[in-house]
C-alpha positions in Angstrom: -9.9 -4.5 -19.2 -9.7 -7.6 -21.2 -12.7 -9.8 -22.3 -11.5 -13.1 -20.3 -13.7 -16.2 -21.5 -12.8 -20.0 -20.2 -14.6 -22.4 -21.9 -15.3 -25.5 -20.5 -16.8 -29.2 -20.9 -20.3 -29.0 -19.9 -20.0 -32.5 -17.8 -16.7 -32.3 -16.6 -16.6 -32.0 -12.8 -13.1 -31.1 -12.3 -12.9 -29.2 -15.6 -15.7 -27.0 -14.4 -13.5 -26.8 -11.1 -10.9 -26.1 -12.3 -12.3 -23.1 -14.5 -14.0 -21.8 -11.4 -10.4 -22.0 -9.4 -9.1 -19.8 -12.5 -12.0 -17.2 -13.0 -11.2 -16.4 -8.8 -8.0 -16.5 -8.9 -8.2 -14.4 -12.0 -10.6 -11.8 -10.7 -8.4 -11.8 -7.3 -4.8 -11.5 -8.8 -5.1 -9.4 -11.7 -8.5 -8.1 -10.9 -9.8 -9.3 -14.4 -13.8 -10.2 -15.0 -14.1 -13.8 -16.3 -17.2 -15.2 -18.1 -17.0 -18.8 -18.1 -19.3 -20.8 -21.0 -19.9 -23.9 -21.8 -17.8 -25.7 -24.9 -17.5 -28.6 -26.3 -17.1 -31.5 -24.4 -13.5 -32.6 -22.7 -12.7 -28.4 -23.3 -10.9 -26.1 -21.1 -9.3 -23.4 -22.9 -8.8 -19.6 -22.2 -9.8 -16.9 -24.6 -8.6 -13.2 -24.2 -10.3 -10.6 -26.2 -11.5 -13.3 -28.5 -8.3 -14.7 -28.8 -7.0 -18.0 -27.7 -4.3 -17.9 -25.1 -4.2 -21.4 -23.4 -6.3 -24.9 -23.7 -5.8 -28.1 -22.2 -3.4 -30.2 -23.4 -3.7 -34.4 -23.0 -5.5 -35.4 -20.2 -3.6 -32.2 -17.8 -5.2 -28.9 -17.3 -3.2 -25.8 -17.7 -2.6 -24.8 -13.4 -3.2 -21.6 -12.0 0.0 -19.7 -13.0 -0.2 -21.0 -16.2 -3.5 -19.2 -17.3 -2.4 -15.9 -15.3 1.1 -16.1 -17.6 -0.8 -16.6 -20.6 -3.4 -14.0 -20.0 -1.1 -11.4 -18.6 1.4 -12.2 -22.0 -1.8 -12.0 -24.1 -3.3 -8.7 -22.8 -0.1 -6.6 -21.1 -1.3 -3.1 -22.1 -5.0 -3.8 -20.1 -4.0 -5.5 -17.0 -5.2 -3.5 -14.5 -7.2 -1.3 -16.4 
């Protein structure tokens, strides 16, 4: 299985929502283990095996299906492993 890590602003309320939303749904979909850390502040982005796969863009965070696409296209050969 993939090394999922979201990092996230520290002081962001719905940053750290959001990144909780995504470790579930994650860890329920795909059946992935997330470790969510603190970054820098304003972060959200999505690291597979070390790797960045997604981050937030403008002032919009990256939805659901978004970080599930981008994991699953980072790390094809491990889903489910």
């Amino acid at each position: 299985m993939s090394n999922i890590i979201i990092k996230r602003c520290p002081v962001c309320e719905s940053i750290g929502s959001r990144a909780q939303e995504i470790a579930a749904a994650l860890k329920s979909h795909l059946g992935m283990n997330v470790h969510i850390k603190d970054g820098a502040n304003g972060e959200f982005s999505v690291l597979a095996g070390g790797v960045p796969v997604i981050q937030r863009t403008g002032e919009g965070l990256p939805s659901v299906d978004e970080v599930e696409a981008a994991v699953c296209n980072a790390t094809p050969t491990r889903i489910g492993q």
